[in-house]
C-alpha positions as CSV (number, residue, x, y, z in Angstrom):
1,X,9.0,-31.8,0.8
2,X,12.7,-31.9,2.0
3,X,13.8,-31.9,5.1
4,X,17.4,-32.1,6.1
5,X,18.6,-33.2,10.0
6,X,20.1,-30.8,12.0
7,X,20.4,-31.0,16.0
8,X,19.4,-34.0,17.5
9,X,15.2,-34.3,17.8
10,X,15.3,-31.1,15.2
11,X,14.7,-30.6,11.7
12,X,14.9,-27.7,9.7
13,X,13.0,-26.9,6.0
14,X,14.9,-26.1,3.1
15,X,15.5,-23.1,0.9
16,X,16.1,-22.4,-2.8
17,X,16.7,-19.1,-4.1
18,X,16.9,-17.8,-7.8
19,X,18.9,-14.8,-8.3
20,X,20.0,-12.5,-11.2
21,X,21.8,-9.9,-9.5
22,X,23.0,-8.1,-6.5
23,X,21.3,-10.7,-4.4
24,X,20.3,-8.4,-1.2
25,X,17.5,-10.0,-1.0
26,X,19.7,-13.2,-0.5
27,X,21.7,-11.5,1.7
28,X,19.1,-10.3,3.9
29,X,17.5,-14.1,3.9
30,X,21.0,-15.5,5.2
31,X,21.0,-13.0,8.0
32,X,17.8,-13.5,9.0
33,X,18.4,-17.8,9.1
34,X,21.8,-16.8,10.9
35,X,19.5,-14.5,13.6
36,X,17.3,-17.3,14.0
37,X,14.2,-15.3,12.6
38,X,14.1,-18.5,9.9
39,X,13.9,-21.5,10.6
40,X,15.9,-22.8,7.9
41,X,19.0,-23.5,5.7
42,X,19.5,-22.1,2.1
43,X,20.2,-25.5,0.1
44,X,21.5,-23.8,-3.1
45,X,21.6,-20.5,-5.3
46,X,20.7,-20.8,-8.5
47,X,21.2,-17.9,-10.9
48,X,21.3,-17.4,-14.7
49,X,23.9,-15.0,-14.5
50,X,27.2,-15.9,-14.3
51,X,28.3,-12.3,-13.3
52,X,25.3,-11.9,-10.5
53,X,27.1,-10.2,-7.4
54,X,25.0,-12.8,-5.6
55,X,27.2,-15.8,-6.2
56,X,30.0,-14.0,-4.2
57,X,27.7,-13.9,-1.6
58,X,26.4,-17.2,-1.7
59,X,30.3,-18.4,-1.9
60,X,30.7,-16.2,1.5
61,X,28.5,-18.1,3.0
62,X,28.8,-21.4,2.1
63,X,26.1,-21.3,-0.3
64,X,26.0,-24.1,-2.7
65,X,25.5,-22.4,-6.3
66,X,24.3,-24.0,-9.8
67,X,25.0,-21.6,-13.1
68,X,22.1,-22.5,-15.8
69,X,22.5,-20.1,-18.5
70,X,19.8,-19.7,-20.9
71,X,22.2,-19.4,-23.6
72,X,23.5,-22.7,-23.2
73,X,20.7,-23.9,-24.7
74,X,18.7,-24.6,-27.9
75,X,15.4,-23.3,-26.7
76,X,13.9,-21.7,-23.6
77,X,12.1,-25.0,-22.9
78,X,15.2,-26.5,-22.5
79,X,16.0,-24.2,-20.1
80,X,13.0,-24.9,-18.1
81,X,13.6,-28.2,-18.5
82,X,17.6,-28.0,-16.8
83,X,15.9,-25.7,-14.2
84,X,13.1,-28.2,-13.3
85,X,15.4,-30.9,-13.4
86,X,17.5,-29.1,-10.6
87,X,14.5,-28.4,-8.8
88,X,13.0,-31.9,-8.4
89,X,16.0,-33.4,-7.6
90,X,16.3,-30.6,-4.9
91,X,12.9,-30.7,-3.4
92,X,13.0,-27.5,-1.4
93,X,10.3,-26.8,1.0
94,X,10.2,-23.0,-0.7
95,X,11.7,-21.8,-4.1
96,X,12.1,-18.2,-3.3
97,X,13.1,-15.3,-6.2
98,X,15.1,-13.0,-5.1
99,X,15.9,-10.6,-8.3
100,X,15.3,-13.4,-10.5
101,X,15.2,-11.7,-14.1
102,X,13.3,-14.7,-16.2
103,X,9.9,-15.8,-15.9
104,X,9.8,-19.8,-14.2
105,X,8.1,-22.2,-17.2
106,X,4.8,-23.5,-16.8
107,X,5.8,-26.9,-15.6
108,X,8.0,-25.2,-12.8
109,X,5.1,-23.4,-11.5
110,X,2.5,-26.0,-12.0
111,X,4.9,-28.5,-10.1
112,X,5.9,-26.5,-7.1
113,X,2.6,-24.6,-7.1
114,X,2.3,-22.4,-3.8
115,X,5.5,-23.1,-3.0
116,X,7.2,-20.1,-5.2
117,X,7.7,-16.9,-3.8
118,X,8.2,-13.3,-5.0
119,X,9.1,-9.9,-4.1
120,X,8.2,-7.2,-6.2
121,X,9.1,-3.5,-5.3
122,X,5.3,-1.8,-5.7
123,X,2.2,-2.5,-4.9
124,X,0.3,-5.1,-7.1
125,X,-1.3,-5.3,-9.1
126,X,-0.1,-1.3,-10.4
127,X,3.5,-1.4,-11.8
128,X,4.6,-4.9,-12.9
129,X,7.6,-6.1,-14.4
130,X,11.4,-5.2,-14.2
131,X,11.4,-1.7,-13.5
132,X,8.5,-1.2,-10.4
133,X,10.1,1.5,-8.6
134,X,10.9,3.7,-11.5
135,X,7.3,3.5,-13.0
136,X,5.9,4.3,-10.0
137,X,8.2,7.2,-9.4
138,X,7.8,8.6,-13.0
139,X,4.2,7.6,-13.0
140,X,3.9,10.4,-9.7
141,X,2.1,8.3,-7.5
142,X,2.2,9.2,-3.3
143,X,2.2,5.9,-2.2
144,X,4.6,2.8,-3.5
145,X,5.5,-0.1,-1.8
146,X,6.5,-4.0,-2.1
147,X,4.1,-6.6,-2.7
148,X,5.2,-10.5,-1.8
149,X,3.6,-12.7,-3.8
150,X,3.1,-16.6,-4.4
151,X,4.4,-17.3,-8.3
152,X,1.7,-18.2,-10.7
153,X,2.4,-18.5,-14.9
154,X,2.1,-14.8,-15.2
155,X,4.1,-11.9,-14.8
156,X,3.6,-10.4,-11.0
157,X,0.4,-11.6,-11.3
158,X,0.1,-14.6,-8.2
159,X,-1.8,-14.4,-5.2
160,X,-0.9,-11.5,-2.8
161,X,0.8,-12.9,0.5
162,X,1.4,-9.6,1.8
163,X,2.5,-5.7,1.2
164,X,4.3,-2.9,2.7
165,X,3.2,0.6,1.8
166,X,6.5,3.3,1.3
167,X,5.6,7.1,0.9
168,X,6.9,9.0,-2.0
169,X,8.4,12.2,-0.3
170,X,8.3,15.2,-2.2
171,X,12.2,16.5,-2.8
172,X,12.5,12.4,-3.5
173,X,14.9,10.9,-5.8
174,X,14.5,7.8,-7.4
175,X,17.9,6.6,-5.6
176,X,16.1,7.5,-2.3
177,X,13.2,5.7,-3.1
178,X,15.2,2.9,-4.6
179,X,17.0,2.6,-0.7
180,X,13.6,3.0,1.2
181,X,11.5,0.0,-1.0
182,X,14.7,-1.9,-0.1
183,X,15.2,-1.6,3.7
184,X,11.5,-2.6,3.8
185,X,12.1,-5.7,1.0
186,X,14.9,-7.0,3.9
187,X,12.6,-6.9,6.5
188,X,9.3,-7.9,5.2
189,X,10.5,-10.8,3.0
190,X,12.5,-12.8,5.8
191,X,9.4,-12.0,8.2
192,X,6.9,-14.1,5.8
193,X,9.4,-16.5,4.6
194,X,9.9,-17.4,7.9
195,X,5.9,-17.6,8.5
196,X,5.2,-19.7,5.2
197,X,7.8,-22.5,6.8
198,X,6.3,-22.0,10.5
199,X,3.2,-22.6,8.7
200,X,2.0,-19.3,10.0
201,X,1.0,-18.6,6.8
202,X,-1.0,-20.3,3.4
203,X,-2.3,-20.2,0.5
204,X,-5.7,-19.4,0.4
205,X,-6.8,-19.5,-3.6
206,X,-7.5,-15.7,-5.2
């Protein structure tokens, strides 16, 4: 795994995080490494979208971001190829998605294995995919949450690292639900990032 020097005697672990979108997840990450809660430095953004609010943040902060747009290319495995590619030559200690909208290929997973990280807003394994919060919330359940999750070839469906139960209030909206899973994604996520690197924290098998 990579290590980069910082301070004399010290060394800090390396970060990569795929991002699609807003990127608050990123956003809560770079405070969290600027708090000293991690341990770490963000080695690059890499997003398929080259409209994802997360680049400006990344640019903010110094971020080094690589565009790889599926459509650039003449099939998905080429994608994953490009994306591997990028990956190997970066070596991070932990590949972290942060509202990253495309499944990673088999080879990506299989390569970094237990080194791939996910947030998802709901408890798994109820509610997977793209849209957790609003299934739960139309689905009427009491309880919701966010799940954090090493990445395995399926969808949402990797080894649980840890959740975060949110309450569904009665007079909730979706919007208010949407802000509560988030305010707990910022906290929890950095909190077991920064474990996983301290070595706090493992994988374990199913």
């Amino acid at each position: 795994m990579a290590e980069t020097d910082t301070a004399p005697g010290g060394k800090v672990k390396s970060i990569v995080v795929l991002a699609s979108g807003n990127g608050s997840n990123l956003q809560a990450i770079i405070d969290a490494i600027d708090s000293g809660e991690i341990n770490a430095r963000i080695s690059a953004l890499i997003t398929n979208n080259p409209d994802a609010y997360a680049l400006k943040r990344a640019r903010k902060q110094g971020v080094p971001s690589v565009l790889i747009k599926p459509m650039g290319f003449g099939s998905r495995k080429e994608y994953d190829d490009a994306l591997l590619e990028v990956l190997t030559r970066m070596d991070p200690d932990l590949i972290v998605l942060a509202g990253y909208m495309l499944l990673l290929g088999e080879r990506i997973v299989r390569k970094f294995k237990g080194r791939i990280i996910n947030i998802h807003p709901a408890l798994l394994p109820s509610f997977k995919g793209t849209h957790g919060i609003r299934d739960a919330f139309e689905y009427g359940v009491k309880i919701t949450g966010v799940t954090v999750h090493f990445v395995d070839e399926g969808m949402d469906t990797g080894e649980i690292i840890a959740q975060e139960a949110v309450a569904v209030l009665d007079d909730d909206t979706l919007e208010a639900l949407e802000e509560r899973i988030h305010k707990v994604e910022h906290k929890l996520y950095p909190h077991i990032i920064a474990e996983l690197l301290d070595g706090k924290l493992e994988r374990k098998g199913k």
